[in-house]
Backbone as ProteinMPNN parsed JSONL, in Angstrom:
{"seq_chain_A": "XXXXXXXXXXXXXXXXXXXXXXXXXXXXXXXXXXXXXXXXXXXXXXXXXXXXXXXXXXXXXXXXXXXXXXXXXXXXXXXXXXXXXXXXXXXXXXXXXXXXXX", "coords_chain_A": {"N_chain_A": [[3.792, 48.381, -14.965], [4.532, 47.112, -12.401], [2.313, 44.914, -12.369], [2.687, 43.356, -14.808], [5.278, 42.182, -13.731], [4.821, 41.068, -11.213], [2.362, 39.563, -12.665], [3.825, 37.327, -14.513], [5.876, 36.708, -12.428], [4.145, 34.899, -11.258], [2.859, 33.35, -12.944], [4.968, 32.233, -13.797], [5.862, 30.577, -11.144], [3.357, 28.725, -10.935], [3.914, 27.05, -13.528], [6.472, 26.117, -12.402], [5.43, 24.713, -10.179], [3.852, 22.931, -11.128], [5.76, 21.665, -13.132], [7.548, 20.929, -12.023], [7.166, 18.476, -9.729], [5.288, 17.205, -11.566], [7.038, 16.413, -13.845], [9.756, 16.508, -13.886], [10.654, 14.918, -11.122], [9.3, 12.254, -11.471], [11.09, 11.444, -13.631], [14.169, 12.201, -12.589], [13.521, 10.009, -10.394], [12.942, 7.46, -11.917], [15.838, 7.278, -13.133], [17.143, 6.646, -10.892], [16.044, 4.336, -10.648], [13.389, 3.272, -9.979], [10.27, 2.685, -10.524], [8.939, 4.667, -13.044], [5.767, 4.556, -12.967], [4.985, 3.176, -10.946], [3.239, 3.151, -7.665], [4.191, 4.187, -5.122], [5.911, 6.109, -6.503], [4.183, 7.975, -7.629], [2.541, 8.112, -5.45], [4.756, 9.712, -4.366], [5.318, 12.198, -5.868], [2.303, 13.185, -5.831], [2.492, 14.261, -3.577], [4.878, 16.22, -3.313], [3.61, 17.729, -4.639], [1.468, 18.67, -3.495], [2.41, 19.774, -1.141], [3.982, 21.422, -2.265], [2.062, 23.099, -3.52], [0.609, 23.617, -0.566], [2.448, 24.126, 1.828], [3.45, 27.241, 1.382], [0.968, 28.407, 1.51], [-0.156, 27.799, 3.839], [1.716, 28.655, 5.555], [2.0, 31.8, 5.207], [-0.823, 32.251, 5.997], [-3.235, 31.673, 4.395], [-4.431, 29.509, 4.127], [-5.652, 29.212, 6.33], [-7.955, 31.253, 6.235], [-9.822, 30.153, 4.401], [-13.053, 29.171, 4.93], [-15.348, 28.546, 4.878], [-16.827, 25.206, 4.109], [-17.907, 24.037, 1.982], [-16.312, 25.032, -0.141], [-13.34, 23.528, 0.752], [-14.898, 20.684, 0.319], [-15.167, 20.9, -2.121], [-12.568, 20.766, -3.319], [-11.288, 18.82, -2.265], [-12.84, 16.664, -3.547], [-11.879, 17.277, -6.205], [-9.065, 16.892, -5.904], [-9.496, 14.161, -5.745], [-10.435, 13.355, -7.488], [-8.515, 14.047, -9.516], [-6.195, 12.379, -8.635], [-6.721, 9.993, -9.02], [-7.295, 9.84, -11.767], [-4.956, 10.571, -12.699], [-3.373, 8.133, -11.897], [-5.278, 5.734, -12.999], [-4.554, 6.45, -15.538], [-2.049, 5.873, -15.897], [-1.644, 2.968, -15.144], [-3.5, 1.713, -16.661], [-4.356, -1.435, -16.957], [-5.326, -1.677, -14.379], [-7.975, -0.405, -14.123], [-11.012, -0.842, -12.792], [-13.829, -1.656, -14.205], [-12.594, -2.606, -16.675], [-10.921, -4.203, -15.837], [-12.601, -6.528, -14.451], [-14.195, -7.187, -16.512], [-12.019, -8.795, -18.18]], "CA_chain_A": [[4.955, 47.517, -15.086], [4.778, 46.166, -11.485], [1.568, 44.064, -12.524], [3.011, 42.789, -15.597], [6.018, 41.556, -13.153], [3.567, 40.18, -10.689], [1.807, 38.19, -13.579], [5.322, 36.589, -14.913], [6.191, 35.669, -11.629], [2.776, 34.073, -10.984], [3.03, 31.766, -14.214], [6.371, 30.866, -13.519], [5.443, 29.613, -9.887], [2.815, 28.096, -11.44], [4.774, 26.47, -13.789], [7.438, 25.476, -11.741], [4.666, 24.229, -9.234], [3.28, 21.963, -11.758], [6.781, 20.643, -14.481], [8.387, 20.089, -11.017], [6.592, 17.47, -9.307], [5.06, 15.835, -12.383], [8.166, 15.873, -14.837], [11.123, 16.545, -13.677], [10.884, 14.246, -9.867], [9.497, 10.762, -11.562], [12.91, 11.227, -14.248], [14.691, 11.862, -11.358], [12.958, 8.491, -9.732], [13.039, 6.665, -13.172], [17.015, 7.052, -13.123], [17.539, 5.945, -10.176], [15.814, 2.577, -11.011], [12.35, 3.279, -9.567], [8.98, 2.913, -11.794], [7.773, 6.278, -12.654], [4.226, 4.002, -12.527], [4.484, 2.307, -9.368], [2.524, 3.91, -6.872], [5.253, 4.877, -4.596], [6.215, 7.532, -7.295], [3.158, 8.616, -8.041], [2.346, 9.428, -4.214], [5.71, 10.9, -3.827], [4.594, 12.7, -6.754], [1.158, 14.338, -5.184], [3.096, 14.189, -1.757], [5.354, 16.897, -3.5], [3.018, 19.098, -5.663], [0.839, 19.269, -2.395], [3.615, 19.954, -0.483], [4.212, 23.348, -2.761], [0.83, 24.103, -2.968], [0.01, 24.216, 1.476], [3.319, 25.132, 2.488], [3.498, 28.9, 1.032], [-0.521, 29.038, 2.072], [-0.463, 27.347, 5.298], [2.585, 29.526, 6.703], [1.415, 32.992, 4.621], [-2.166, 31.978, 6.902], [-4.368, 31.696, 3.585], [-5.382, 28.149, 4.504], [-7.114, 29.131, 7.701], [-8.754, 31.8, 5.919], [-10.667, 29.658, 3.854], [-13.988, 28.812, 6.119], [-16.656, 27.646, 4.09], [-16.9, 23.831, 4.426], [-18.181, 23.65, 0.472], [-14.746, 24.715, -0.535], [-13.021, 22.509, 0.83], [-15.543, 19.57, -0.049], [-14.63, 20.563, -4.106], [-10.934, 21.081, -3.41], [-11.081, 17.326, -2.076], [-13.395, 15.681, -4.678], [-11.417, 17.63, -7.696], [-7.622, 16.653, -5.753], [-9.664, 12.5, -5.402], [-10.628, 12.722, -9.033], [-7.121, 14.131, -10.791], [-5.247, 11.518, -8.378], [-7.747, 8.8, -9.494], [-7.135, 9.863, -13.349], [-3.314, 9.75, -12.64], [-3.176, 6.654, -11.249], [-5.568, 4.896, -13.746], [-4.196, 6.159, -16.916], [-0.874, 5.636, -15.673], [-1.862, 1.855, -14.831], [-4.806, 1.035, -17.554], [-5.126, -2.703, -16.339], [-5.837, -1.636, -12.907], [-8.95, -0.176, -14.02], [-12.042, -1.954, -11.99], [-14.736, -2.146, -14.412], [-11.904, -3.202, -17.747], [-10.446, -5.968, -15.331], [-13.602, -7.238, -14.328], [-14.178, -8.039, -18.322], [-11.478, -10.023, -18.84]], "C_chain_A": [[5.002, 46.484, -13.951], [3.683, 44.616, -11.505], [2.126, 43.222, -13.883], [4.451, 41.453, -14.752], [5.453, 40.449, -12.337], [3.116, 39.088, -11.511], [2.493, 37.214, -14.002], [5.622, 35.727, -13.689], [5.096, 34.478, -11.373], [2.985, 33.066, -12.116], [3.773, 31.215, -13.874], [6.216, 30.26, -12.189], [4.761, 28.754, -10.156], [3.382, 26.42, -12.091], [5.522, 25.267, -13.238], [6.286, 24.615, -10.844], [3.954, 22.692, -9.841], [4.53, 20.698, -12.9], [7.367, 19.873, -12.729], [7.836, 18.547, -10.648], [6.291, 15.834, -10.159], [5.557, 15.643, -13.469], [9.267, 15.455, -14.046], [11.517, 15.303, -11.866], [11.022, 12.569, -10.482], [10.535, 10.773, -12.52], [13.782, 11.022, -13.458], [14.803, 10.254, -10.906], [13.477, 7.238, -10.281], [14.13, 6.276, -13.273], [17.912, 6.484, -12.114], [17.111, 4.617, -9.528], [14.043, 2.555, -10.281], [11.551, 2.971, -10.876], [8.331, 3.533, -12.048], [5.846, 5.63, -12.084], [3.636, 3.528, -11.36], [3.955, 3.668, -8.514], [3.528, 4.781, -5.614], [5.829, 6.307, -4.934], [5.386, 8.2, -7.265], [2.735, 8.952, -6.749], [3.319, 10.256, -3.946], [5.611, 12.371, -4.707], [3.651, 13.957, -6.51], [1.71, 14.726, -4.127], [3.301, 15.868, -2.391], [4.658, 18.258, -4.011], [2.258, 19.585, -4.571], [1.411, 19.93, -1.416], [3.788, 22.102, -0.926], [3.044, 23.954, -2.842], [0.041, 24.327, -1.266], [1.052, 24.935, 1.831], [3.325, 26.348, 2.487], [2.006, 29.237, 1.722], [-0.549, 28.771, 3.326], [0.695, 28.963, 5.779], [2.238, 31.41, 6.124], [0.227, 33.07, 5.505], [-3.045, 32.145, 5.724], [-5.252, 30.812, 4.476], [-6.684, 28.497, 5.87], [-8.001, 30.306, 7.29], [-10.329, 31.469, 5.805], [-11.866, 28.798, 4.859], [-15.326, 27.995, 5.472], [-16.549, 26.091, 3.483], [-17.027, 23.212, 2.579], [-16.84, 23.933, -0.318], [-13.809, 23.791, -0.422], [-13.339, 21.179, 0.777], [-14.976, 19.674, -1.319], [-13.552, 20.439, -3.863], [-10.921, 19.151, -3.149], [-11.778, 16.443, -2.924], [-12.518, 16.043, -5.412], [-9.759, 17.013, -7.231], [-8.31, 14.435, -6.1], [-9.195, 12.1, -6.727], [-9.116, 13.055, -9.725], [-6.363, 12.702, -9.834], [-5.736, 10.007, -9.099], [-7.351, 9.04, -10.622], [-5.552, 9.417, -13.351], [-2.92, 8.606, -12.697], [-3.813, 5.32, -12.314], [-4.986, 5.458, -14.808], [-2.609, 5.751, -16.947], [-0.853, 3.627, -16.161], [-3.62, 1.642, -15.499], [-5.429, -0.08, -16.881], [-5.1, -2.979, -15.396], [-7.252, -1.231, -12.55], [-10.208, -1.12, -13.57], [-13.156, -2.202, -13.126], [-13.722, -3.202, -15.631], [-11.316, -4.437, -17.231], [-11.229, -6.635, -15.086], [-14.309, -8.007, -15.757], [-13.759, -8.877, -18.441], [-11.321, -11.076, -18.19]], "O_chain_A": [[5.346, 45.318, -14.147], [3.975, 43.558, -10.948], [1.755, 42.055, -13.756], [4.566, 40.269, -15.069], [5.526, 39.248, -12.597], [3.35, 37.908, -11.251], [1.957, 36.107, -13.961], [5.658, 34.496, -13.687], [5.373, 33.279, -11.327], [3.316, 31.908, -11.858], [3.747, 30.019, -13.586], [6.571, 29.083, -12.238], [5.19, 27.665, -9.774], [3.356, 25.288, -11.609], [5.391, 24.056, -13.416], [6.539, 23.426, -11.036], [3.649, 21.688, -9.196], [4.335, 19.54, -13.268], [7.509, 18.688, -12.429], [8.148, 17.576, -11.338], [6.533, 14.637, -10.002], [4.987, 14.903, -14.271], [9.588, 14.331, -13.661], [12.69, 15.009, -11.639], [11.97, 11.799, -10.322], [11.216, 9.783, -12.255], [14.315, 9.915, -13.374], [15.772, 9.501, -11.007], [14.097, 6.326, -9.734], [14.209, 5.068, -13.498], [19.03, 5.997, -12.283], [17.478, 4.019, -8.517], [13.627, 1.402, -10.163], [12.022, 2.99, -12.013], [7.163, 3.479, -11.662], [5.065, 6.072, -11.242], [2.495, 3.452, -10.905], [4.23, 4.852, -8.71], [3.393, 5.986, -5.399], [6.114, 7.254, -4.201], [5.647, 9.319, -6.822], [2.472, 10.15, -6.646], [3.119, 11.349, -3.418], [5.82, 13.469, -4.19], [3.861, 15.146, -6.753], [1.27, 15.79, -3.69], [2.429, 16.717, -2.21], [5.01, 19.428, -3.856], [2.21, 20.81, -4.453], [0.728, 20.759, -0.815], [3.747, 23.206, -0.384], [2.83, 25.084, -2.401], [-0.889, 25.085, -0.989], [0.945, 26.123, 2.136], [3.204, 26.851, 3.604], [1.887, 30.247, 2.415], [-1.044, 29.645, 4.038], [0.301, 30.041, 6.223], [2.333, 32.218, 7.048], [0.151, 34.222, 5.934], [-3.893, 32.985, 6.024], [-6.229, 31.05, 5.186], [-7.846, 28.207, 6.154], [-8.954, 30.437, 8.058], [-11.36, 31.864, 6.349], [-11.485, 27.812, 5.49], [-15.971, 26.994, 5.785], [-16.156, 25.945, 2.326], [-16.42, 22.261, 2.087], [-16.367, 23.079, -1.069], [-13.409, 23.206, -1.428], [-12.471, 20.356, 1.068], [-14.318, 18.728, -1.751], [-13.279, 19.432, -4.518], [-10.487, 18.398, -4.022], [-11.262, 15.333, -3.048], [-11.852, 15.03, -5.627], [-9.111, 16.632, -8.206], [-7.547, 13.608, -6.599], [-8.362, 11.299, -7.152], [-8.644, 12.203, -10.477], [-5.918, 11.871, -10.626], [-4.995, 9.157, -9.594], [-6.637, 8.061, -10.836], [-5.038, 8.387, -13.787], [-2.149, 8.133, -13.533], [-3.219, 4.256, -12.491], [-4.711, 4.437, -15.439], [-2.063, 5.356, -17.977], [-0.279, 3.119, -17.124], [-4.645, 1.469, -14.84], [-6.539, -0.048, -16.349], [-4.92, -4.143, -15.036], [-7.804, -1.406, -11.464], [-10.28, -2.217, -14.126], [-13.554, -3.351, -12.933], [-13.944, -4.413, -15.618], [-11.185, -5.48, -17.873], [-10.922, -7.783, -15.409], [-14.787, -9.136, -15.868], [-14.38, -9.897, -18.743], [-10.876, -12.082, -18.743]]}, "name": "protein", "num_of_chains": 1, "seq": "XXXXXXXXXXXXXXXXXXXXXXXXXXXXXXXXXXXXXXXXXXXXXXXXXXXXXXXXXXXXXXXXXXXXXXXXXXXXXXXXXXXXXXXXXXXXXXXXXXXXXX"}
């Protein structure tokens, strides 16, 4: 029973870790006259989701666990590339090779 509890909570942190940031903040933003697209949002955006994912690890002491240099090389290509996807599908005709076309 206590692992079934465990697992529940774990999704819903999850969850919450992920609708927060990138639903429920740029609505927030949006209503109070911002541009969910502008870049401003969209770092306050990663600011926030990064925010919930170090805090709990940094002060728990995961983070300094982690020692192997190749980990943290993927963790930083795979955080470059989703911010990079964000950002361009958000903003299409910012893309560098599609503006260089026209």
């Amino acid at each position: 029973m206590d692992v079934i509890v465990a697992t529940i909570l774990l999704y819903g942190a999850i969850s919450a870790s992920i609708i927060g940031p990138f639903v429920v903040l740029p609505e927030i933003l949006e209503r109070k006259g911002f541009n969910p697209r502008s870049g401003v949002v969209r770092g306050l955006v990663w600011t926030a989701f990064l925010a919930i994912l170090f805090v709990p690890a940094m002060l728990s002491g995961f983070v300094f666990t982690v020692r192997n240099p190749a980990d943290w090389a993927i963790f930083a290509v795979a955080m470059a590339v989703a911010i990079l996807y964000d950002y361009y599908r958000l903003n299409p005709e910012k893309v560098p090779w599609v503006r260089a076309r026209a």
